[in-house]
C-alpha positions as a Markdown table, in Angstrom:
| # | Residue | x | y | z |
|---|---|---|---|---|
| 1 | Unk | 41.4 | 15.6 | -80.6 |
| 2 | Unk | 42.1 | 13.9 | -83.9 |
| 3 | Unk | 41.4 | 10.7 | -82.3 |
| 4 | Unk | 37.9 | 11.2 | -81.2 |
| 5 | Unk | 37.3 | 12.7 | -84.5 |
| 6 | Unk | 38.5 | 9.6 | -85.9 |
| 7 | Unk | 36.2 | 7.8 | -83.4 |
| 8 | Unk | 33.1 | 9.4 | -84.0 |
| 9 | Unk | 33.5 | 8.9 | -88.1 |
| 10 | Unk | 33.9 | 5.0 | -87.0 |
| 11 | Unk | 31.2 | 4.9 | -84.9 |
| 12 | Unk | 28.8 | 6.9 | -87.8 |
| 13 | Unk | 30.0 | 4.6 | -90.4 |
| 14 | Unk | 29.8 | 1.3 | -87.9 |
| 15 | Unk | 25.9 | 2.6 | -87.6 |
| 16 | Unk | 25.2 | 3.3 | -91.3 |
| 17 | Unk | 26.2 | 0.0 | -91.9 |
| 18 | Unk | 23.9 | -1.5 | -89.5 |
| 19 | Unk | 21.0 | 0.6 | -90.9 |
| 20 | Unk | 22.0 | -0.2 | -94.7 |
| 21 | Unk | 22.6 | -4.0 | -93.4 |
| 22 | Unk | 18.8 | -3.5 | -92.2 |
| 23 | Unk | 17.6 | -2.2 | -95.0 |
| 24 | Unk | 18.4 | -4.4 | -97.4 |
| 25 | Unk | 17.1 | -7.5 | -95.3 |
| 26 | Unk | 13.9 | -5.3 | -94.9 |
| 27 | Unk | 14.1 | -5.1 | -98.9 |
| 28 | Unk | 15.2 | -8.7 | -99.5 |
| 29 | Unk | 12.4 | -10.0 | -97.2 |
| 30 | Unk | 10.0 | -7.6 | -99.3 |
| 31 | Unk | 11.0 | -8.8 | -102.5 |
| 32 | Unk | 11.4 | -12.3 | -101.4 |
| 33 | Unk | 8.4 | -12.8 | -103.5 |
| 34 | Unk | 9.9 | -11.3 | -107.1 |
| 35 | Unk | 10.7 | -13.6 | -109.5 |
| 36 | Unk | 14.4 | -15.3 | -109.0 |
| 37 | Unk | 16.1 | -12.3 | -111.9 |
| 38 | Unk | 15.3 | -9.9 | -109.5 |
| 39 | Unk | 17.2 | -11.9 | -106.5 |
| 40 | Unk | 20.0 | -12.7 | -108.4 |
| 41 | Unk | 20.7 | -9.2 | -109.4 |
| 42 | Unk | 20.2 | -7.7 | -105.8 |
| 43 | Unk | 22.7 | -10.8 | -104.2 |
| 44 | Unk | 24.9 | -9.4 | -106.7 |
| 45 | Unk | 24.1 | -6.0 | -105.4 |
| 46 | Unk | 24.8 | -6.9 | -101.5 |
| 47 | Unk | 27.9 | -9.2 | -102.4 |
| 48 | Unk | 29.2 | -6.0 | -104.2 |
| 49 | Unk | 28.1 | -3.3 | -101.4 |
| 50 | Unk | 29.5 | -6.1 | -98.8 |
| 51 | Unk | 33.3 | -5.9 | -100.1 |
| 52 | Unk | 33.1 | -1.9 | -100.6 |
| 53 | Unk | 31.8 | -2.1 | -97.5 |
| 54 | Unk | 34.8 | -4.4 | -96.3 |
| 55 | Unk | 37.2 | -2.4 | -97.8 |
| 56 | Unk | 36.2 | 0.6 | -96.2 |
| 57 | Unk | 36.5 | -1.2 | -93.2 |
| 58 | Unk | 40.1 | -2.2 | -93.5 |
| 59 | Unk | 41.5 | 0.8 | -94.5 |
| 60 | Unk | 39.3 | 2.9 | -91.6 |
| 61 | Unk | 40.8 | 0.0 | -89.4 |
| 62 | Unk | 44.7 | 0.8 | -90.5 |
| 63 | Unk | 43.8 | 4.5 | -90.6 |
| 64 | Unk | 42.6 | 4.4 | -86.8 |
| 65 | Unk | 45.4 | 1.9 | -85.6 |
| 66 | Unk | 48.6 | 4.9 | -87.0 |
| 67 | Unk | 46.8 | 7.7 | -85.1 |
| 68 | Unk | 46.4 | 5.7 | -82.0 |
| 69 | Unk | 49.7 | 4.7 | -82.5 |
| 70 | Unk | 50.6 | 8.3 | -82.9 |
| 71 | Unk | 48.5 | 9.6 | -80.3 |
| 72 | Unk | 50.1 | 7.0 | -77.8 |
| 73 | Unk | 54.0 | 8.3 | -78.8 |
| 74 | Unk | 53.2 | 11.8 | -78.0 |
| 75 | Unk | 51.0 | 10.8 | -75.2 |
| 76 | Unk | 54.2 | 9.1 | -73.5 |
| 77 | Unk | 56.8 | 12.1 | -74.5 |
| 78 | Unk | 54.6 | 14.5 | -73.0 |
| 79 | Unk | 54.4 | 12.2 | -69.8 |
| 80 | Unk | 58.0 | 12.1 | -69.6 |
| 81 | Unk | 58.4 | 16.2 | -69.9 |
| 82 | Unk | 55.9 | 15.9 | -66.9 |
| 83 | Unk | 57.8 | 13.6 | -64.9 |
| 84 | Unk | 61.1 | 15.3 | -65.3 |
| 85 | Unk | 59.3 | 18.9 | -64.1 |
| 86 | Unk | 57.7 | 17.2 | -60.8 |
| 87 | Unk | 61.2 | 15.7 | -60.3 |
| 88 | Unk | 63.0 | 19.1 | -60.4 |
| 89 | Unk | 60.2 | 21.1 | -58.8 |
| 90 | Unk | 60.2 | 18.4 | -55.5 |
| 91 | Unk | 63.9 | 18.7 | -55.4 |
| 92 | Unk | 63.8 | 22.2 | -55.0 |
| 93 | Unk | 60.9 | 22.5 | -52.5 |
| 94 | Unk | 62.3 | 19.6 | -50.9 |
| 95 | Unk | 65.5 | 21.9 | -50.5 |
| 96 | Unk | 63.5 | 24.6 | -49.5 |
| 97 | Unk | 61.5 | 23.1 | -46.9 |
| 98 | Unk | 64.9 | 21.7 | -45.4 |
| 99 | Unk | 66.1 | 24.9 | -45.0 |
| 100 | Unk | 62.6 | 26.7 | -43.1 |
| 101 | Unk | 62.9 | 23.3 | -40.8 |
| 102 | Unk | 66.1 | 23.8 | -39.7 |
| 103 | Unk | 65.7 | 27.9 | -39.4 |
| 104 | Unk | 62.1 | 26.9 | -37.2 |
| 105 | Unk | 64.5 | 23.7 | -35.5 |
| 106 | Unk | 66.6 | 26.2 | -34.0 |
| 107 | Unk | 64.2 | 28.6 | -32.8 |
| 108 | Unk | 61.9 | 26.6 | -31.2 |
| 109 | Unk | 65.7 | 24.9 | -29.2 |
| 110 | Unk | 66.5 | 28.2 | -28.3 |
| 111 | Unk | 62.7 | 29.1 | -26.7 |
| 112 | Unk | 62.3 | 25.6 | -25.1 |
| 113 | Unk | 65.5 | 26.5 | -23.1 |
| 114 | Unk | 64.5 | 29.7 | -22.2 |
| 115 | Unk | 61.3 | 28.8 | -21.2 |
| 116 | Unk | 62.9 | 26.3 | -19.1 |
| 117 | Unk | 65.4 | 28.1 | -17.3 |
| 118 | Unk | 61.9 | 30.4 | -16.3 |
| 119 | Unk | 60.3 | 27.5 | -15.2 |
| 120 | Unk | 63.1 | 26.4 | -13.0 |
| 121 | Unk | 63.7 | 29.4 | -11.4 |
| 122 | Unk | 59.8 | 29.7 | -10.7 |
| 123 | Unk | 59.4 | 26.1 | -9.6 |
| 124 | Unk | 62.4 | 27.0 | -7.2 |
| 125 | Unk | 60.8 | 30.1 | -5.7 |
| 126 | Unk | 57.5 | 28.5 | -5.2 |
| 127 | Unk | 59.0 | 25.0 | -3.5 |
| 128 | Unk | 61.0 | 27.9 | -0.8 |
| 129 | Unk | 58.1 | 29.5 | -0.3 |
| 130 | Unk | 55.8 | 26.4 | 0.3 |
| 131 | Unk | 58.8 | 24.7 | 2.6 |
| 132 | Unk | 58.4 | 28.3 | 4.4 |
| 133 | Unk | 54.7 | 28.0 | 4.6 |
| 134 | Unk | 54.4 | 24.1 | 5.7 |
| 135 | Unk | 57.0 | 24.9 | 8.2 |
| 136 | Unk | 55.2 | 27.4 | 10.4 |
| 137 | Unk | 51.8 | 25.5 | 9.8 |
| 138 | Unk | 53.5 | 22.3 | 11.5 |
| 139 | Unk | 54.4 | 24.3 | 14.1 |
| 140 | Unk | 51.0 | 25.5 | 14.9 |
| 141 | Unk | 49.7 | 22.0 | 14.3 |
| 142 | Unk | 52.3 | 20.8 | 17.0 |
| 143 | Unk | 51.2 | 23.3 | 19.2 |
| 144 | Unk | 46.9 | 22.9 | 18.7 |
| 145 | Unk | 48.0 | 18.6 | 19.1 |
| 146 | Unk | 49.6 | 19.2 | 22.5 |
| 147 | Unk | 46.9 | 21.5 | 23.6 |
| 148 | Unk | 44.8 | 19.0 | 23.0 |
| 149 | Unk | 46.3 | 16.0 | 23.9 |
| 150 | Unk | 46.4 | 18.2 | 27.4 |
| 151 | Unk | 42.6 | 18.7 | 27.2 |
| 152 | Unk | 42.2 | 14.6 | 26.4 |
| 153 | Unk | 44.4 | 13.6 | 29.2 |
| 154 | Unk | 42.0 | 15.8 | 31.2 |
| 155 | Unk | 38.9 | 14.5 | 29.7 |
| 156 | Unk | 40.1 | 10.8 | 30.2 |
| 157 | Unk | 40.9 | 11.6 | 33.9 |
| 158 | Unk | 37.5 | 12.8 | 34.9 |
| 159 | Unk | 35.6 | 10.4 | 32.9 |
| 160 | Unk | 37.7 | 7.6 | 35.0 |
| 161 | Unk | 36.9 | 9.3 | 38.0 |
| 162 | Unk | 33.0 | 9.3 | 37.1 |
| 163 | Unk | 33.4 | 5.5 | 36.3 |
| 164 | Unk | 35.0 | 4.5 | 39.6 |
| 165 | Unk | 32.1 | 6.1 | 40.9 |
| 166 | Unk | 29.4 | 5.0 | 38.9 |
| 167 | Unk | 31.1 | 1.3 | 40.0 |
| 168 | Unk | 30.7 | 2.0 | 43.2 |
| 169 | Unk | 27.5 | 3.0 | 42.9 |
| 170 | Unk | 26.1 | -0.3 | 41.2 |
| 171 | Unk | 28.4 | -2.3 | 43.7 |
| 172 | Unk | 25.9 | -0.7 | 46.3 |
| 173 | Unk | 22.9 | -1.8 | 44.0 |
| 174 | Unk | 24.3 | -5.3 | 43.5 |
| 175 | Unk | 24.5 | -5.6 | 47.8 |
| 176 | Unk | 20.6 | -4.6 | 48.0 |
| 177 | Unk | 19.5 | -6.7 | 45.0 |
| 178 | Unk | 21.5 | -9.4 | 46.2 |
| 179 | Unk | 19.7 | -8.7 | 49.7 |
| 180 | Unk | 16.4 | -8.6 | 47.6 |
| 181 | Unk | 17.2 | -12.3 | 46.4 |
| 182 | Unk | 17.3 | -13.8 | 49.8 |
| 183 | Unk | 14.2 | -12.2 | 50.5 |
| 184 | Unk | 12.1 | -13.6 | 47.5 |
| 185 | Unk | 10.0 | -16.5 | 47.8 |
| 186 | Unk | 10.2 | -18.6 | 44.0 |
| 187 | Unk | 7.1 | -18.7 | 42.1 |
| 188 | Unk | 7.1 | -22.6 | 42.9 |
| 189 | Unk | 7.0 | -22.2 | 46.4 |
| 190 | Unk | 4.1 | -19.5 | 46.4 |
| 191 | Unk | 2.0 | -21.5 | 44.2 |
| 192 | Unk | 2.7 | -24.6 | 45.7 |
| 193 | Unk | -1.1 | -24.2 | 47.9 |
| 194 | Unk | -4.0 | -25.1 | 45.5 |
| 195 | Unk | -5.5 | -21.9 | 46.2 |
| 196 | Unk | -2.8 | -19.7 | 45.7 |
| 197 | Unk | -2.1 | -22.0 | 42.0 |
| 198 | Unk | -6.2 | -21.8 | 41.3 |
| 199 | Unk | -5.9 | -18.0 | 41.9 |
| 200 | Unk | -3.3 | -17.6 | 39.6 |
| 201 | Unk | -5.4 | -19.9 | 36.9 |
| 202 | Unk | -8.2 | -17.6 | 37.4 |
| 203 | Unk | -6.2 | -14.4 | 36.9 |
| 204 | Unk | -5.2 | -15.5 | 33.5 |
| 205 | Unk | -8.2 | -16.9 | 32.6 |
| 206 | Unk | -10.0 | -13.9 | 33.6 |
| 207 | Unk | -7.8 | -11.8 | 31.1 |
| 208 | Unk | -7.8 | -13.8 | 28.1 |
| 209 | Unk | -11.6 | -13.9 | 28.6 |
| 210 | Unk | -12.1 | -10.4 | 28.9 |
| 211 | Unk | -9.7 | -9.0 | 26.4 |
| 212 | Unk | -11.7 | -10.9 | 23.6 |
| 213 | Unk | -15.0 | -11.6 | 24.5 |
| 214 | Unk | -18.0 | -8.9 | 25.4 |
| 215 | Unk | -19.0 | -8.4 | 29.1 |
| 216 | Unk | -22.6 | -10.0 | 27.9 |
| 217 | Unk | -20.7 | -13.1 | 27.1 |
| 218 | Unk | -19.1 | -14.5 | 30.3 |
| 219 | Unk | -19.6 | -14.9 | 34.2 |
| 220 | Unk | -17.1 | -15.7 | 36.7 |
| 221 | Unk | -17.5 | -17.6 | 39.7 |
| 222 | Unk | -21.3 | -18.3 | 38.8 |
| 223 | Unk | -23.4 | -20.6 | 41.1 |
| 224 | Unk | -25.2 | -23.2 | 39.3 |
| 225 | Unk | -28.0 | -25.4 | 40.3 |
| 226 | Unk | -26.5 | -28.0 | 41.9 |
| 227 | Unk | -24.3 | -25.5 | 44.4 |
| 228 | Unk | -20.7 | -26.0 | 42.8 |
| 229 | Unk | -19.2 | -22.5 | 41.3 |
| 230 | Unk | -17.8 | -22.6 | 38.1 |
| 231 | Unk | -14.6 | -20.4 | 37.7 |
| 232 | Unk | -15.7 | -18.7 | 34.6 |
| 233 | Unk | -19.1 | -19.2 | 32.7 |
| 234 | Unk | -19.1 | -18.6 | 28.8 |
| 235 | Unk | -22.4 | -17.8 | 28.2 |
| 236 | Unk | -22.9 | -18.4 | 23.7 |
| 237 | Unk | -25.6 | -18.6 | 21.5 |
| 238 | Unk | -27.6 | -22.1 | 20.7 |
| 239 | Unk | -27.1 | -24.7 | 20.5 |
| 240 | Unk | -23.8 | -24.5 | 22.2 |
| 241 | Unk | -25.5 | -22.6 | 25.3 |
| 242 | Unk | -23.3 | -22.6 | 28.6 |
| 243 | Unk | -20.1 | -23.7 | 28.9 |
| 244 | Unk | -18.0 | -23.9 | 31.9 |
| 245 | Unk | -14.7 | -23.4 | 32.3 |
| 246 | Unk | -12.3 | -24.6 | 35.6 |
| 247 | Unk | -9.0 | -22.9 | 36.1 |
| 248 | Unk | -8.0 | -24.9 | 38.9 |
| 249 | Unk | -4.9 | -27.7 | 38.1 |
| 250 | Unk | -2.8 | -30.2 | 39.8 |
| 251 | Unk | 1.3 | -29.6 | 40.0 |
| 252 | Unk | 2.4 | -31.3 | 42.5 |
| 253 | Unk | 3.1 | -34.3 | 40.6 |
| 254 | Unk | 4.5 | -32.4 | 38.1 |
| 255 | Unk | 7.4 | -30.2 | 39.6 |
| 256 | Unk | 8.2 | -33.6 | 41.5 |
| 257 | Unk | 8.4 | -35.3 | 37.9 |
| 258 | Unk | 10.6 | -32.7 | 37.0 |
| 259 | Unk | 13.3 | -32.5 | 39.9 |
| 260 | Unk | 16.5 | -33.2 | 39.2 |
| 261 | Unk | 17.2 | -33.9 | 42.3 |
| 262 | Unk | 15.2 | -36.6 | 43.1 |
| 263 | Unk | 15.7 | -40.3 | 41.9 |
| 264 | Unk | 14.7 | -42.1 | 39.0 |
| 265 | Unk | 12.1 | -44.2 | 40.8 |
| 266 | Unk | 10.7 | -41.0 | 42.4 |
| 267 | Unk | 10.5 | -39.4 | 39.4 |
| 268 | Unk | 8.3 | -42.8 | 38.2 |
| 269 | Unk | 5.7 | -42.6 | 41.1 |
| 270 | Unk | 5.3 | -38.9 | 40.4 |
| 271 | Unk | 4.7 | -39.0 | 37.1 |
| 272 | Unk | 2.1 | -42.1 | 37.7 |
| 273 | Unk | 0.4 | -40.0 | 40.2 |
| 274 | Unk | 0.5 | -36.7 | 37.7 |
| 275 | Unk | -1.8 | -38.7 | 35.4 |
| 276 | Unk | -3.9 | -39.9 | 37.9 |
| 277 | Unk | -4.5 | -36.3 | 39.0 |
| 278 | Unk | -5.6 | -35.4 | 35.8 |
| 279 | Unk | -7.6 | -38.2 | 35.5 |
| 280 | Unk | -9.3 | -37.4 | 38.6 |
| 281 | Unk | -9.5 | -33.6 | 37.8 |
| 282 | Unk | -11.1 | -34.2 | 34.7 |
| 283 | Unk | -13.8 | -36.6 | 36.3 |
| 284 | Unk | -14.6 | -33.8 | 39.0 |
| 285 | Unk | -15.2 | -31.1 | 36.3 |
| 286 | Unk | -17.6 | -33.7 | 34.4 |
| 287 | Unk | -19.5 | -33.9 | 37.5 |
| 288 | Unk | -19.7 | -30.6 | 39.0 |
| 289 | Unk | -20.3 | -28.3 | 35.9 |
| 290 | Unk | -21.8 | -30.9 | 33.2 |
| 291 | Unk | -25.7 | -30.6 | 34.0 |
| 292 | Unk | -28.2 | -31.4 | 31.8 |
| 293 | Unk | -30.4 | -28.9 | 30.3 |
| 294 | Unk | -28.7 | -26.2 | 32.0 |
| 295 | Unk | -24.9 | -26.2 | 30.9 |
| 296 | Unk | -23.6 | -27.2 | 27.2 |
| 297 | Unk | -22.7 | -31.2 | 27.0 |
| 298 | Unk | -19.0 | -30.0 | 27.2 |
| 299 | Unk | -16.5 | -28.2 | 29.9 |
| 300 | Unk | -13.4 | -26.6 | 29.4 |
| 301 | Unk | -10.3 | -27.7 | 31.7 |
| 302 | Unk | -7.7 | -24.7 | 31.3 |
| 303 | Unk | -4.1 | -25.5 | 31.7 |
| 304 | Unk | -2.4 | -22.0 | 32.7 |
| 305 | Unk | 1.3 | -23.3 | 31.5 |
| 306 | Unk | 2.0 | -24.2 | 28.2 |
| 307 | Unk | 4.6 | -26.5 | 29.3 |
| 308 | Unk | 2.1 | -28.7 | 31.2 |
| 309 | Unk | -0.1 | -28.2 | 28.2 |
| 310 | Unk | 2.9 | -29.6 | 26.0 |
| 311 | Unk | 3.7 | -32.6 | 28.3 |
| 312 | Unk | -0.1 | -34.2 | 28.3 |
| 313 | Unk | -0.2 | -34.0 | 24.7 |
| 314 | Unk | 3.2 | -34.9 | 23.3 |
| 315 | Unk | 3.4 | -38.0 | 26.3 |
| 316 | Unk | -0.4 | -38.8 | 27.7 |
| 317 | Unk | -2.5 | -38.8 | 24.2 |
| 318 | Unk | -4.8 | -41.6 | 26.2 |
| 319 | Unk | -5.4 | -38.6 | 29.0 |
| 320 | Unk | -6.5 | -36.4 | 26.1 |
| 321 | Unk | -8.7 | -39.2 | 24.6 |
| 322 | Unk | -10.4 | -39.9 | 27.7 |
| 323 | Unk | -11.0 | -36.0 | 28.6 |
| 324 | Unk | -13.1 | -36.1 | 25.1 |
| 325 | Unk | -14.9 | -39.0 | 26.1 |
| 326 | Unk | -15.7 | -37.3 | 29.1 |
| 327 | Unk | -17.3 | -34.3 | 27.2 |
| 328 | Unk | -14.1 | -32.3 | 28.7 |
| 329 | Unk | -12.0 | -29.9 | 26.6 |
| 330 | Unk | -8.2 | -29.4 | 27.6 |
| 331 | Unk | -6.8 | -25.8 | 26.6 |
| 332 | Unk | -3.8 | -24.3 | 27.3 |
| 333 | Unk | -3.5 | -20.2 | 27.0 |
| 334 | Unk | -2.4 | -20.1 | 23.5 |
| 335 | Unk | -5.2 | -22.4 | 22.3 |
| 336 | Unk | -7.9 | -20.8 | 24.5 |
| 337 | Unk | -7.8 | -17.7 | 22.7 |
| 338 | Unk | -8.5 | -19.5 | 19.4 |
| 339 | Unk | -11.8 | -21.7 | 21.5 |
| 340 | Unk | -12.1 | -17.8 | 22.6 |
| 341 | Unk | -11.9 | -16.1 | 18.9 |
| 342 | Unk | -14.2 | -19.1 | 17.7 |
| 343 | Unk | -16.7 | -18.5 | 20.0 |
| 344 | Unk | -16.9 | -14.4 | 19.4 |
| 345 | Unk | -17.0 | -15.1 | 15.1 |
| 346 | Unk | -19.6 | -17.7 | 15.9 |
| 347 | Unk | -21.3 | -14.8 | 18.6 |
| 348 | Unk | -21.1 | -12.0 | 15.5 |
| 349 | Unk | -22.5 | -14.8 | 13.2 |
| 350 | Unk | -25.8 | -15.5 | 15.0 |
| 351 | Unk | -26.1 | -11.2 | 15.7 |
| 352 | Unk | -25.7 | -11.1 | 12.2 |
| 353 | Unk | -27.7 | -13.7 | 11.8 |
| 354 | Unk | -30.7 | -12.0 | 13.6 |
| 355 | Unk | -30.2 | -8.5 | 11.9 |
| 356 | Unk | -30.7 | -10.4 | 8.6 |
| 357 | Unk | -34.0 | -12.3 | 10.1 |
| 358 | Unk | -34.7 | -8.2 | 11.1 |
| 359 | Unk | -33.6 | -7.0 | 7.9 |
| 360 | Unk | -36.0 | -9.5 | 6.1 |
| 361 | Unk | -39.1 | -8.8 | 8.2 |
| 362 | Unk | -38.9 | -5.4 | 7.7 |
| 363 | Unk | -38.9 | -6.1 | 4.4 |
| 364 | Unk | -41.6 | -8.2 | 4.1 |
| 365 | Unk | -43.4 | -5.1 | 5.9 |
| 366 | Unk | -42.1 | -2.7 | 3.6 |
| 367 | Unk | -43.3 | -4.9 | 0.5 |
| 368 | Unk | -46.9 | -5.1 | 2.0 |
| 369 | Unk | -47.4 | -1.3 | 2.4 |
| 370 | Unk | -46.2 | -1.0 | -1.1 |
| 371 | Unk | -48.7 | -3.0 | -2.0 |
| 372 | Unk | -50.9 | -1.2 | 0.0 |
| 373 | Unk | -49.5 | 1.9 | -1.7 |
| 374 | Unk | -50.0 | 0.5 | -5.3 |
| 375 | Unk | -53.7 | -0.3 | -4.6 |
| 376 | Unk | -54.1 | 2.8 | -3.4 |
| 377 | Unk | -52.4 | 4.8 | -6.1 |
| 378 | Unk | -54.5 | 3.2 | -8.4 |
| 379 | Unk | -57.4 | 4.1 | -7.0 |
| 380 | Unk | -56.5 | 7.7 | -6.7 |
| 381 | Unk | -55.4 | 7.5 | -10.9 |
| 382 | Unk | -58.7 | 6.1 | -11.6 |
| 383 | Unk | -60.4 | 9.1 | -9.5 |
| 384 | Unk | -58.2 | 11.5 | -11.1 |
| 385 | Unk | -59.2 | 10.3 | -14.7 |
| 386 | Unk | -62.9 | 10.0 | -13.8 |
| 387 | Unk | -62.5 | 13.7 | -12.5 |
| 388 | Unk | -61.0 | 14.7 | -15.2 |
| 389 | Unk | -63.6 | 13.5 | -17.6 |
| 390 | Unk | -65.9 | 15.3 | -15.2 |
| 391 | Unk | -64.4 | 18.1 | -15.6 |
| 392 | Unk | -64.8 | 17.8 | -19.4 |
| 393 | Unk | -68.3 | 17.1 | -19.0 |
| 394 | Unk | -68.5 | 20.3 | -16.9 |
| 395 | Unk | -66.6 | 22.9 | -19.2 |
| 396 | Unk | -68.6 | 21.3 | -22.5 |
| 397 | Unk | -72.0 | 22.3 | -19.9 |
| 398 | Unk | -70.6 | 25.6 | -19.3 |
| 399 | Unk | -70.0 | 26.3 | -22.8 |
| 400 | Unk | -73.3 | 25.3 | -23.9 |
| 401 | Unk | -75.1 | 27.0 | -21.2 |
| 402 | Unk | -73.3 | 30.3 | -22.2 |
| 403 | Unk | -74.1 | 29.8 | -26.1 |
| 404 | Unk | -77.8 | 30.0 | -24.6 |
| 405 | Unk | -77.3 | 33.0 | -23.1 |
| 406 | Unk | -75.8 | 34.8 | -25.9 |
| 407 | Unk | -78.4 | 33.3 | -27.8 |
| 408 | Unk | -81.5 | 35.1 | -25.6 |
| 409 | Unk | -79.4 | 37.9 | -25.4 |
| 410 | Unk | -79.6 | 38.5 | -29.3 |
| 411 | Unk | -83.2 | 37.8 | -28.9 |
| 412 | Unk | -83.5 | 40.6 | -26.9 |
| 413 | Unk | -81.5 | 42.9 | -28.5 |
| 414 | Unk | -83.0 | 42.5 | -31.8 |
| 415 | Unk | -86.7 | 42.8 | -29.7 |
| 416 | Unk | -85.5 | 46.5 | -28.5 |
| 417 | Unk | -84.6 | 47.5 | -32.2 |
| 418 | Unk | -88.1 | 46.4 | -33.4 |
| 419 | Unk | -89.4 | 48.7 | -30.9 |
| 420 | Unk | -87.2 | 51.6 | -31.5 |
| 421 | Unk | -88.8 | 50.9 | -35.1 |
């Protein structure tokens, strides 16, 4: 407490210096002007007030540094007192703390083994009494796996016998189909006549036909002028017109091409005479369906098998350039029913096509008798405003004509009074 005592004084003295340092520079700045007596004297002043001043200093300096020095003495005697309690009180709680340890040591030893020896003797019971339970439970397990090992054995047995039987029942099937076999006639063999192969042409041709094209747009077998009958006759909008299609093809040549058991030179001459065919078969359809102003300027020569198809165009491009010299188109199936779609999109286009020529005329209608209406609604205004002036005309009349009568009415009134008079 003496110390911040001593503190405070220095810091109150430190500050009245300052100000009194402050002051006088205020005052020697104020009488800077005086004449030089006046400064000498107050130097003399401030040179004597600075050594007080000094003075005070030093002896407030020494008196400060013995009571710190004082203050730091007692400072570390009382810390030593301190120490020396804290040393003997930890000792004896240290002590103390031993002792409750070892007290709470042994107890806690004495219930672990205790508890223990309970557990054991539980854990004991319990595994007798599950070896117990898992005993009888195997034996009923034992006893429910041979029952049904029995019932498997059983199942297996008849599900053998159904098999040997079911063999023997396809073994019976294979014996009729294999009879069946000998019986067939290949597909080669029945369409080996040109009328049985044309019929076949025309079936499919007549299917593609009429799953994608309207009744109104086709005719099959149709006679034209000339006598010949066209296998199917698409009938399409201008200026494409009519356009027949032949579903009759030559392969001969072309299983004989194909035979593998025929030689090489064979194989030569049929393929020679497969392009002459063609040749010769696109030529007849040029002539028999291609007439002038009653047909289109093209026919349609329709494959029925893609491979055929495949074979003209990968290996005969000059049979395919001389078919579209000849105005003749070569399809197969797959490309038939995009000639086929064509022709129905173009079909919809000219219908819609004719709805908008409809659709426009009856516009062109509707636009002259709104005309028609216009004029006429006009008319009607202009009567209905004449009318109504009329009508004007008339109630101004009526108004008039009834002033008039009130007027004579007065008259006569006043005509009775003069007579009552």
């Amino acid at each position: 407490m003496p110390e911040i005592i001593h503190i405070v004084l220095l810091l109150c003295i430190l500050i009245a210096l300052l100000w009194l340092i402050f002051r006088v520079t205020t005052v020697a700045r104020e009488q800077a002007a005086q004449p030089e007596i006046l400064a000498r004297a107050l130097e003399e002043k401030h040179r004597l007030m600075l050594g007080d001043l000094h003075d005070g200093l030093n002896k407030q300096g020494d008196r400060m540094a013995q009571v710190t020095l004082d203050s730091s003495e007692r400072l570390r005697k009382a810390m030593q007192g301190l120490q020396l309690g804290q040393h003997e009180g930890l000792s004896a709680t240290r002590e103390e703390i031993l002792k409750q340890l070892a007290m709470q040591g042994r107890a806690d030893q004495e219930l672990i083994q205790s508890t223990m020896k309970r557990n054991t003797e539980m854990l004991t019971q319990a595994i007798e009494g599950l070896t117990k339970s898992t005993d009888a439970r195997l034996e009923q397990i034992s006893g429910k796996v041979a029952e049904r090992l029995d019932e498997g054995f059983k199942k297996t047995n008849e599900t053998f016998t159904n098999v040997m039987a079911r063999l023997a029942t396809i073994d019976e099937a294979q014996k009729k189909i294999d009879g069946l076999t000998t019986n067939m006639v290949s597909l080669q063999h029945l369409l080996g006549d040109k009328r049985s192969r044309g019929a076949f042409g025309e079936v499919q041709l007549e299917g593609l036909v009429r799953n994608i094209l309207p009744p109104d747009a086709y005719a099959f077998q149709e006679k034209l002028s000339n006598g010949n009958r066209v296998d199917c006759l698409l009938i399409l909008p201008p200026p494409t017109g009519k356009v027949p299609v032949d579903a009759k093809f030559p392969l001969e040549n072309y299983h004989r091409m194909l035979d593998q058991d025929l030689p090489e030179s064979d194989k030569l001459a049929a393929r020679r005479q497969f392009k002459l065919d063609i040749k010769k078969h696109i030529d007849d359809i040029g002539q028999k369906y291609l007439i002038r102003n009653e047909t289109s300027d093209g026919a349609v020569m329709f494959v029925p098998a893609e491979a055929v198809f495949a074979e003209i165009h990968a290996y005969h491009a000059d049979l395919v350039e001389y078919a579209m010299h000849q105005h003749v188109w070569i399809v197969s199936p797959t490309t038939l029913m995009a000639v086929l779609n064509t022709a129905r999109a173009v079909m919809k286009d000219v219908q819609m096509r004719e709805q908008v020529h409809i659709i426009q005329s009856e516009l062109g209608k509707l636009s002259t008798d709104f005309r028609r209406f216009d004029e006429r609604m006009k008319r009607l205004a202009d009567n209905i405003r004449k009318a109504n002036e009329e009508a004007g005309q008339v109630e101004i009349s009526s108004r008039k004509i009834s002033e008039h009568f009130a007027k004579i009415e007065a008259v006569d009134v006043l005509e009775d009074m003069g007579k009552v008079g």
